[in-house]
C-alpha positions in Angstrom: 93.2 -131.0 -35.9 89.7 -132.3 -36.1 87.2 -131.1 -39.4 83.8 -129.4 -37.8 82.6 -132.5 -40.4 84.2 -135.0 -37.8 81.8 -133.4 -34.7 78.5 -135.6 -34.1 75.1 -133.8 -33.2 75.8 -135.3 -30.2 78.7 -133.0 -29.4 77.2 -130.3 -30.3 74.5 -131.1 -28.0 76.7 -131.5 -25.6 78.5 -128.0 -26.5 75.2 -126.9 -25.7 74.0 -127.9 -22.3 77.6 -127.0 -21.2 76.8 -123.6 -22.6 73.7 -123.7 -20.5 74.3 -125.6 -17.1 78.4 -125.4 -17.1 78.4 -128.5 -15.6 79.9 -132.0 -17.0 78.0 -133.5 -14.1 75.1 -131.7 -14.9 75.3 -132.3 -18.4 75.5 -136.2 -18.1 72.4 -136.5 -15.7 70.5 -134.6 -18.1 71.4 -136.3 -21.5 72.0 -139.9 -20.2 75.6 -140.0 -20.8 78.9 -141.1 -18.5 81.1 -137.6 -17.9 84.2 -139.1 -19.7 81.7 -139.3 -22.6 80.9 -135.6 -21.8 84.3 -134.5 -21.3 85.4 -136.7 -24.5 83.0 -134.5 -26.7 84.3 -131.2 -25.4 87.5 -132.2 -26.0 86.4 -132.8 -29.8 85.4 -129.3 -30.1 88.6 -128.1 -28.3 90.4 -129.8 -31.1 88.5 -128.5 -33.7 88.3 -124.9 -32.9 91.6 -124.4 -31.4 90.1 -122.9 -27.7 89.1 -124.2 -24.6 85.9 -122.7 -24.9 85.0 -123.6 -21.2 87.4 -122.8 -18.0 86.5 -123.6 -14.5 85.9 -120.8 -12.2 84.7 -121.6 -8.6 83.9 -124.9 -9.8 81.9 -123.5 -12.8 82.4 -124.4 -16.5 82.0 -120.6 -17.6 81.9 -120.1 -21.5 85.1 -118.4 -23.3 84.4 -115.5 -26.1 84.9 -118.1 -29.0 81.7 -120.4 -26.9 80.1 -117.5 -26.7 79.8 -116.4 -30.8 79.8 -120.4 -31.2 76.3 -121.1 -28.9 74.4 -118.9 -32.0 75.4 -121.3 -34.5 75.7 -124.7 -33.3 72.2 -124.1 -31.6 71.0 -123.3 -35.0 72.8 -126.4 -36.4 71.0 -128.8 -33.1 67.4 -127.5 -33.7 67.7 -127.6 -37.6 68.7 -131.2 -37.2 65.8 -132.0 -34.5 63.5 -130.6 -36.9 64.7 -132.9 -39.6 64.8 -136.2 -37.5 61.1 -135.2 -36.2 60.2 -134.6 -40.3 62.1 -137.9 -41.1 60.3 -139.9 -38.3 56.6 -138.8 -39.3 57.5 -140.1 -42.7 58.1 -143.5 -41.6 55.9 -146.4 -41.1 55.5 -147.4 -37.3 58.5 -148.9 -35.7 58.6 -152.8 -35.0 58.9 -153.2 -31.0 62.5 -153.3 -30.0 64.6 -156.1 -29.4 66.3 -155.7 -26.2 69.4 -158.3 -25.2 70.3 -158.1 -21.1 73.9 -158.5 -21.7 77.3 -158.4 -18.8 79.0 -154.8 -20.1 82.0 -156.6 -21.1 80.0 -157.3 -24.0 78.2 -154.2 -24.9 80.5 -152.4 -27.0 78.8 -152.8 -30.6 76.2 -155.3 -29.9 73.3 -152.9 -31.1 74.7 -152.2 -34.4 76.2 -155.8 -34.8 72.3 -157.0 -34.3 71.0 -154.2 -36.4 73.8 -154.8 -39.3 72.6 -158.3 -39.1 68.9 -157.3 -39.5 69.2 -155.2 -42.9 71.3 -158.8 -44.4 68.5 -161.2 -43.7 66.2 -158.3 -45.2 64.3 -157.4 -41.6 62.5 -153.8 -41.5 64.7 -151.1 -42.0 64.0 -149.0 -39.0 64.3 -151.9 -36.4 65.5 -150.5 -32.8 67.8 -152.7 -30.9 68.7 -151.3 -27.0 70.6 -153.0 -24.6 70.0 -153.5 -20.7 72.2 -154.6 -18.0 72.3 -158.0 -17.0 71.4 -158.9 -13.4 69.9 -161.6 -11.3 66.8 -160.6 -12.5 67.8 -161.0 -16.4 66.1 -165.2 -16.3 62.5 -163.8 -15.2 62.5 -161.1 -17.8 63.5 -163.5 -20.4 60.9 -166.0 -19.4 58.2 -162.9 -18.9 59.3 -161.7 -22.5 60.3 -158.6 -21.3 64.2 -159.1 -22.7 64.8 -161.0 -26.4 67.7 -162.9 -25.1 70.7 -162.5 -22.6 74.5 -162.3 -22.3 76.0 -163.5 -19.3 78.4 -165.8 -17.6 76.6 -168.5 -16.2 74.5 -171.1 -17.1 70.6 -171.1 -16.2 68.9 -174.1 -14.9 65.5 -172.8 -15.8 63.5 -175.5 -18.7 61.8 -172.1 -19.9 65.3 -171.3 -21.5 67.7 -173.0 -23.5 71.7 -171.7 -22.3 74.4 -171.8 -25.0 77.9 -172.3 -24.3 79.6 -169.7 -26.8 83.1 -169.0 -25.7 85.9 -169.3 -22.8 87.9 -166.1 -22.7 91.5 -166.5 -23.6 93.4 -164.9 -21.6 93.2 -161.6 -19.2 93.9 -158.2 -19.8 95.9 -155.5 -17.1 94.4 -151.9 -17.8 95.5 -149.5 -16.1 96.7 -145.3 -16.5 99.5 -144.9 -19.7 101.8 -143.5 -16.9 101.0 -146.3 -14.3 104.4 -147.8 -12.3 102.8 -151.5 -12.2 103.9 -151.6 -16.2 108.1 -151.5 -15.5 107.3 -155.1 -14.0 103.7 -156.2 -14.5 103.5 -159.3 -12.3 100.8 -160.6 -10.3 102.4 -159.9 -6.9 103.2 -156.3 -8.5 99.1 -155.6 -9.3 98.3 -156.6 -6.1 99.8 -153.7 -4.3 97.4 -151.3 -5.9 93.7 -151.2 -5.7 91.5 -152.9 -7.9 88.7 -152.0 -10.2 86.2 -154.1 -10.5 83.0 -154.4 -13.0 79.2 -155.0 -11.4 79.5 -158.2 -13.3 82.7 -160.5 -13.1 83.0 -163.9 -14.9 83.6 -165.8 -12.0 81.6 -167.8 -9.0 80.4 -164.8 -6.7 81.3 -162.5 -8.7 84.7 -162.6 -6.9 88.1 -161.4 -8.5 90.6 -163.8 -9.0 93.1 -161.1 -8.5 91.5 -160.2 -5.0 91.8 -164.0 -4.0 95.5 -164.5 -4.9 96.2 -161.4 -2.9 94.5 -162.6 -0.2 96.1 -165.9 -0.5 99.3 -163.9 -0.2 98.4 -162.0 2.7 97.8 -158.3 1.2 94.2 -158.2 0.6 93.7 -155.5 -2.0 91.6 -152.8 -1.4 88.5 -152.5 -4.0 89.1 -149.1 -5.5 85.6 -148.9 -7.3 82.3 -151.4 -8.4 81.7 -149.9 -12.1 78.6 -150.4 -13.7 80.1 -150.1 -17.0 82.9 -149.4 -18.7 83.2 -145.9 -18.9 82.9 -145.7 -15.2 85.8 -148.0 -14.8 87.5 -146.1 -17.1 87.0 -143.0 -15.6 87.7 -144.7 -12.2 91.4 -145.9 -13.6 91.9 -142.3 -15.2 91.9 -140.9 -11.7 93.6 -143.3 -9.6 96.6 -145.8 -8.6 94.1 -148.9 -9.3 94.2 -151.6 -11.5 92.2 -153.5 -13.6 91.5 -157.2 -15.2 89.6 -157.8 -18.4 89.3 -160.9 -20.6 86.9 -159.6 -23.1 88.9 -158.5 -26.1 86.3 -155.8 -27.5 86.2 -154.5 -23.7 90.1 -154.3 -23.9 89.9 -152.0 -27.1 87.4 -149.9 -25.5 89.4 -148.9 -22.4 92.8 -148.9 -24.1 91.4 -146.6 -27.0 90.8 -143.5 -24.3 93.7 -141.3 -24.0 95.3 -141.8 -20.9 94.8 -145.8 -20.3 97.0 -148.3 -21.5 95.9 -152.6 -21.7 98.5 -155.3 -21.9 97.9 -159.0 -22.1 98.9 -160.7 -18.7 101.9 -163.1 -19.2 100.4 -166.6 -20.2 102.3 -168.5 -17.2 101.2 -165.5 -14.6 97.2 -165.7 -16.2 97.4 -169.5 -15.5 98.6 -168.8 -11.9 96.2 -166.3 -11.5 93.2 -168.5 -12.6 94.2 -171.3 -10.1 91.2 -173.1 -8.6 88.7 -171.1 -11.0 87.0 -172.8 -14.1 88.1 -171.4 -17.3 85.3 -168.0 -17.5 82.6 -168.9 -19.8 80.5 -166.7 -22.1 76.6 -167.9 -22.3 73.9 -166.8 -24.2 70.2 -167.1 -22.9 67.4 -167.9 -25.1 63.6 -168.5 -24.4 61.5 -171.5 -25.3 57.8 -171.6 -25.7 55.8 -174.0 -23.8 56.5 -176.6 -26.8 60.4 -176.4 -26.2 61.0 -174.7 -29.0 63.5 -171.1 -29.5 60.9 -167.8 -29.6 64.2 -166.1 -31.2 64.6 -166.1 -34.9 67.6 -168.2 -36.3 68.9 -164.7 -37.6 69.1 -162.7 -34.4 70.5 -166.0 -32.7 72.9 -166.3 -35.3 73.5 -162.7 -34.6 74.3 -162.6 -31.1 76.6 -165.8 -31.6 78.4 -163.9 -34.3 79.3 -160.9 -32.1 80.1 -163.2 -28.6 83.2 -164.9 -30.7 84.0 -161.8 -32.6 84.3 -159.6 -29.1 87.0 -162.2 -27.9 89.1 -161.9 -31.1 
């Protein structure tokens, strides 16, 4: 069982809009988050107090008794913290602007507290705010515009405005798919490809295409795309409730998926990865970085160093 110390004041705000709008779907409009991040919070609490504290009726999260004495006292808790962070921020000097990386969301688990860990060693202001954004055709513009610090992708740019870094080949693909899946008593190639496939927005290949789509193809079984995510708690919550299958070659983006209950990763046999890869170039990770009209890197050598740092560390 979880300690009440364990809960974030996240949960508990999440604890509280459930309390309010009994709605997971609800919730996660209203506080930005994926539902698996809702549900995962609820679950917490679950754990911690020993109830369920919501059941669905007529397709309504409606409050148990122990929700109900709980509500009084981890509202309390939530407004006694908001009125500390608001005390804590008028006592602080005036944040810097925030540095904002574009990056693929194979490589967004971390990367704000890997920059910001970075920051406090090479003695940058303390209350520096790194955010992320999702990479997209439009990513080179906004680099060049200044509108993103620097970008994560995988594929080179061609623009002179910005100087593209080979970083890393992955090494290797990942299978993800439920704990309880049948594709893991023989996890072949020819066995993935009679599921459907999950797919991120952004794959590491020309055309965004998936290798394993083209080698069923090949085979004469196209596979059926089960779901585009935009990130990876939507695939994640896309392979939790269904047949479908999914490739990764990111190692932190492995962790991520295979550390929710209910999903399993295993790396993809060497010889069967090398088949699988046939006729594609070895997926490449790049990082973007603007010049100024002298040719010159706008990005200081820290954050560069930075994002280099957590691009090799993310495949280990």
């Amino acid at each position: 069982m979880k300690k009440l110390s364990n809960i974030s004041i996240g949960t508990i705000e999440i604890f509280c809009q459930l309390y309010l709008k009994g709605s997971t779907k609800a919730v996660s409009s209203d506080l930005s988050l994926s539902q698996p991040k809702v549900s995962r919070g609820l679950n917490s609490l679950r754990e911690v107090f020993d109830d369920p504290l919501f059941v669905r009726i007529n397709n309504q999260l409606v409050a148990t008794e122990m929700a109900h004495s709980l509500h009084v006292l981890l509202a309390e808790i939530l407004i006694c913290s908001r009125s500390i962070e608001s005390d804590a921020i008028k006592s602080v000097s005036p944040a810097e602007p925030p540095i904002i990386i574009g990056t693929v969301p194979q490589l967004e688990i971390g990367l704000a507290q890997q920059i910001i860990r970075k920051a406090a060693v090479n003695n940058q202001k303390p209350n520096i705010a790194v955010s992320t954004t999702a990479w997209s055709d439009l990513s080179e513009q906004q680099l060049i515009d200044g509108e993103i610090d620097a970008a994560i992708c995988f594929r080179p740019s061609t623009r002179k405005e910005v100087l593209s870094k080979s970083i890393i080949q992955h090494r290797g693909g990942y299978l993800v798919a439920q704990s309880q899946h049948p594709v893991w008593d023989n996890p072949t190639i020819d066995n993935m490809t009679d599921f459907p496939i999950v797919k991120l927005v952004t794959m590491p290949f020309p055309a965004n295409r998936s290798p394993l789509g083209i080698y069923a193809k090949a085979q004469g079984k196209p596979m059926q795309v089960y779901a585009t995510a935009p990130d990876l708690g939507s695939a994640a919550s896309s392979l939790l409730n269904s047949r479908a299958v999914m490739v990764v070659g990111v190692k932190c983006a492995v962790d991520f998926l295979a550390s929710i209950n209910g999903l399993h990763a295993q790396k993809i046999d060497y010889s069967q990865d090398k088949c699988l890869l046939k006729g594609f170039s070895d997926p490449t990770v790049y990082l973007w970085l603007r010049r100024d009209a002298d040719g010159k890197i706008v990005s200081p050598l820290w954050l560069q160093q930075a994002l280099e740092t957590y691009i090799i560390s993310s495949h280990k």
